[in-house]
Residue, then its C-alpha position, 0 to 999 in steps of 0.5 A: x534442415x540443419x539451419x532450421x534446427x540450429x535457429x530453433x536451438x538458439x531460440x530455446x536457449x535464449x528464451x530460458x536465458x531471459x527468464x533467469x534475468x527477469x526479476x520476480x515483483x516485489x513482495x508487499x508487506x502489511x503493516x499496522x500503526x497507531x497513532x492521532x489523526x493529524x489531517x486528512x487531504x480529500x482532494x489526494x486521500x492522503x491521512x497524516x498519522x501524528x505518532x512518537x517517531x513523528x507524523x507520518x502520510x499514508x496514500x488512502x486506497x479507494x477500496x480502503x476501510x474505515x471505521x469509527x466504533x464498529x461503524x463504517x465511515x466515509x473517507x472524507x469523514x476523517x477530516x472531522x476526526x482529526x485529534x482522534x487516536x486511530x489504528x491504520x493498516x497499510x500494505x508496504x512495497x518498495x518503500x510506497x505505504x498505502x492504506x488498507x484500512x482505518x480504525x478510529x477510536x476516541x481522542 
C-alpha cells in the first residue's frame, strides 16, 4: 500500500513538473506591407514585394486572399501584375512571414 501510494506521489509530482518546462507556441504576429510587385514564382507561390527598405519574399498561403479593384483574383494572376503597387497582409511567426491576403492597386 505504501509502495502503491509512494509511486502514485512521484508520478503526480513529475507530470506537474513537466508541464512547467513545456513551453507555450509561439504567438504569430499579423503585419501589412506596401510596396510594387516584383515577381510572383507559381511553382512555390512565392510573391517578391520591391519596397524602400529592399525586396522583400512572401511564402502565398493556399487560403490567401487576393484582390485587384475590389475583385477576387487568382494567385497565378499576380505574375501579370508585376509593376503594380500592392498592400500585403502577412502573419509572422518565429521569423517565418506567410501571407494572409494581397491587395493590388494601380501602378
Amino acid at each position: 500500500m505504501k509502495k502503491s501510494l509512494t509511486v502514485l506521489l512521484l508520478s503526480a509530482m513529475l507530470a506537474s513538473g513537466a508541464s512547467v518546462f513545456a513551453q507555450a507556441p509561439a504567438a504569430s504576429t499579423t503585419l501589412s506591407m506596401r510596396g510594387t510587385i516584383d515577381a510572383y514564382d507559381a511553382s512555390s507561390r512565392t510573391l517578391s514585394l520591391a519596397t524602400s527598405s529592399g525586396t522583400v519574399r512572401f511564402p502565398v498561403a493556399a487560403t490567401a486572399r487576393i484582390s485587384q479593384g475590389g475583385h477576387k483574383v487568382d494567385a497565378a494572376q499576380l505574375q501579370k501584375l508585376t509593376g503594380n503597387h500592392a498592400t500585403v497582409r502577412y502573419t509572422e511567426s518565429d521569423g517565418t512571414k506567410i501571407v494572409e491576403s494581397v491587395h493590388v492597386f494601380g501602378k
